[in-house]
C-alpha positions in Angstrom: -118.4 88.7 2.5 -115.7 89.4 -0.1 -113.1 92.3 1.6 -109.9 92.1 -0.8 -110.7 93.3 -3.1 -113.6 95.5 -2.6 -116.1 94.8 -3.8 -117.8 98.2 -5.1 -114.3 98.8 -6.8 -114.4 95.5 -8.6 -117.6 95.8 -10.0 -116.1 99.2 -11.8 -114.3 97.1 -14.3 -117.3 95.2 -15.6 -120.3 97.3 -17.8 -122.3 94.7 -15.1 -122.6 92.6 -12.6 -123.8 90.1 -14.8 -120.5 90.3 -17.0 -118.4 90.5 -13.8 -120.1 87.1 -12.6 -119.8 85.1 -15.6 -116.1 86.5 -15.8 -115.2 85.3 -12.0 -116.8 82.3 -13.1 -115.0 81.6 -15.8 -111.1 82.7 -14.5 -112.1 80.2 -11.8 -113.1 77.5 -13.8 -109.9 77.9 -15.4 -108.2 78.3 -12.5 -109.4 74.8 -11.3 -108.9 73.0 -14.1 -105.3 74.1 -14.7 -102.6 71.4 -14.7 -100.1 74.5 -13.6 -99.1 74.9 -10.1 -100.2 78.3 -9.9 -103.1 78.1 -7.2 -101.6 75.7 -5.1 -98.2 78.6 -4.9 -100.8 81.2 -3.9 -102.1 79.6 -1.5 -105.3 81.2 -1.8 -108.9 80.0 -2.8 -109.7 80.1 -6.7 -112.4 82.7 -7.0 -110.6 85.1 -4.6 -107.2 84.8 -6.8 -110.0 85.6 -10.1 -111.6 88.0 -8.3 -107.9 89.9 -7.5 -106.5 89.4 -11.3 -109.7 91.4 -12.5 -109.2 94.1 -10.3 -105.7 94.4 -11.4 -106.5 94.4 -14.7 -104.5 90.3 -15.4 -107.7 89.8 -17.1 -110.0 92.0 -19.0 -114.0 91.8 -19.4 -114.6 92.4 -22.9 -118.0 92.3 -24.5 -118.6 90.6 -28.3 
């Protein structure tokens, strides 16, 4: 279960669940495959730290 952040405020920032899911999906594949540094300093797993730069607005969910 996903506490920070919450989840019923995250899925405000998507039009769906499906968009939020591809869109954690994606940050986190990114995320992974980075050469950067960036996850390791955080010290925190990869779809948490996507899931926390969506809800801050780092990333935005657009729709084509």
């Amino acid at each position: 279960m996903m506490i920070d952040p919450p989840i019923d405020k995250l899925i405000k920032r998507a039009e769906c669940r499906y968009a939020l899911t591809c869109a954690v999906a994606k940050r986190t594949r990114e995320l992974v495959s980075s050469e950067s540094g960036y996850l390791e300093s955080t010290g925190e797993k990869p779809i948490t730290l996507a899931c926390k730069e969506i809800y801050d607005g780092k990333i935005k969910i657009v729709h084509d």
